[in-house]
N, C-alpha and C positions, 0 to 999 in steps of 0.2 A: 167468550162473549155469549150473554143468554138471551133469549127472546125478547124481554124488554130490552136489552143493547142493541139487536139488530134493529127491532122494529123503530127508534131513536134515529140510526145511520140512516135507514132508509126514509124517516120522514123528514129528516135533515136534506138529502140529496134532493129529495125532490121538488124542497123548498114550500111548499102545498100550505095554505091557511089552515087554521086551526077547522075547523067548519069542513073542509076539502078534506081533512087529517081523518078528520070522525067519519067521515064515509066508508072510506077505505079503511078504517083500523072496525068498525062493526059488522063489516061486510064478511060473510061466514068463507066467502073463494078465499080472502087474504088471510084471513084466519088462520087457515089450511096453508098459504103459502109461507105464513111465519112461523111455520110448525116445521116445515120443511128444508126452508133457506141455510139454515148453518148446516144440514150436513148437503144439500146441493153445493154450499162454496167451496166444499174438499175436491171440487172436478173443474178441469177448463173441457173447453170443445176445442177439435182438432180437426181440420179437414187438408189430407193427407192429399196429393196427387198421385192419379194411380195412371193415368194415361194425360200425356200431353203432345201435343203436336202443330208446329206455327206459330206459339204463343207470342203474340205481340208483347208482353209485359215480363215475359220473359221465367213461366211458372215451367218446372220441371218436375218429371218425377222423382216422388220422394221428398219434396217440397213440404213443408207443413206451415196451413196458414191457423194463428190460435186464439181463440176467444176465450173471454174467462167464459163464468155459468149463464151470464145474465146476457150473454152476446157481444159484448164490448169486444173490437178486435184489438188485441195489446197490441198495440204498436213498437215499441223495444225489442217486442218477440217475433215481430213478422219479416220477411224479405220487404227489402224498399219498395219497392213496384207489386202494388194488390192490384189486380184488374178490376174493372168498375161492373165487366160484364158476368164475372164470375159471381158477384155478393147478393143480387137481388135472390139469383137460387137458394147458394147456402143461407140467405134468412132465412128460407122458408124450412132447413131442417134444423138451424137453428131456436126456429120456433117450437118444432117438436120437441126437440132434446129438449128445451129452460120446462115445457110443460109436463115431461116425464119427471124432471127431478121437482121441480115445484111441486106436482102431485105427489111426491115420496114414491115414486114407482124408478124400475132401474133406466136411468136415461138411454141406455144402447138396446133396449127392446123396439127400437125405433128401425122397423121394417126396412122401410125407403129410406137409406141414410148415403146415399149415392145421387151427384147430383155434376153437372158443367154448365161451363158456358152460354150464353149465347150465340155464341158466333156457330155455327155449323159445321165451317172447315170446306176446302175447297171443291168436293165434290158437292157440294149443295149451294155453292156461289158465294162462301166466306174462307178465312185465310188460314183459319186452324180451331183445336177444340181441345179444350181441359175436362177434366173429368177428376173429380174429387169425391172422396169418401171420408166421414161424416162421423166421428167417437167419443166417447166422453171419455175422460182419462184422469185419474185419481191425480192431486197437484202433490209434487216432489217434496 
């Protein structure tokens, strides 16, 4: 697939009028981002569990919960039970990682890529606490 192929899927998915199309397809950020997408789509995001303890949903370590590039969590690929309280975090490294490969920069220079729960865990007055770290990973 070449850049006019991708840039086609994506104006397709997003369903956008013509007039809403030319915004985004002039705009010099996405420019740069359709420069970069096909080889960002050779990576999912992995957030791995490195410590768990209580988990009502029932996350363990060694666990791996995985998104493709663009953050979609694949569901066929994940355990049945994704806690509600773990996702708000990892959006926010999976905002970094889509912005490191969207910018052509290597997605795992991403400093803070360690992130859990909300819940606290019972010394702080909740029941337990995940703790997940954060990779981009070349697709098989």
């Amino acid at each position: 697939m070449d850049k006019v192929q991708l840039t086609d899927v994506i104006r397709r998915r997003l369903k956008l009028d013509h007039e809403e199309w030319k915004r985004i397809e002039g705009n010099p950020k996405f420019q740069r981002l359709f420069e970069n997408a096909m080889k960002a789509s050779k990576y999912r995001l992995v957030a791995e569990v490195i410590e768990s303890k209580g988990c009502h949903s029932g996350h363990v370590i060694g666990q791996k919960l995985i998104f493709d590039n663009s953050g979609n969590l694949l569901t066929k690929e994940n355990p049945d039970r994704v806690c509600a309280f773990l996702l708000p975090n990892l959006t926010i490294l999976i905002n970094a990682f889509f912005e490191n490969l969207m910018s052509g920069r290597d997605p795992n220079e991403v400093i803070f890529n360690t992130t859990g729960c909300f819940d606290t865990g019972p010394q702080c007055g909740g029941w337990g606490h995940v703790v997940v770290k954060m990779t981009a990973v070349p697709k098989l």
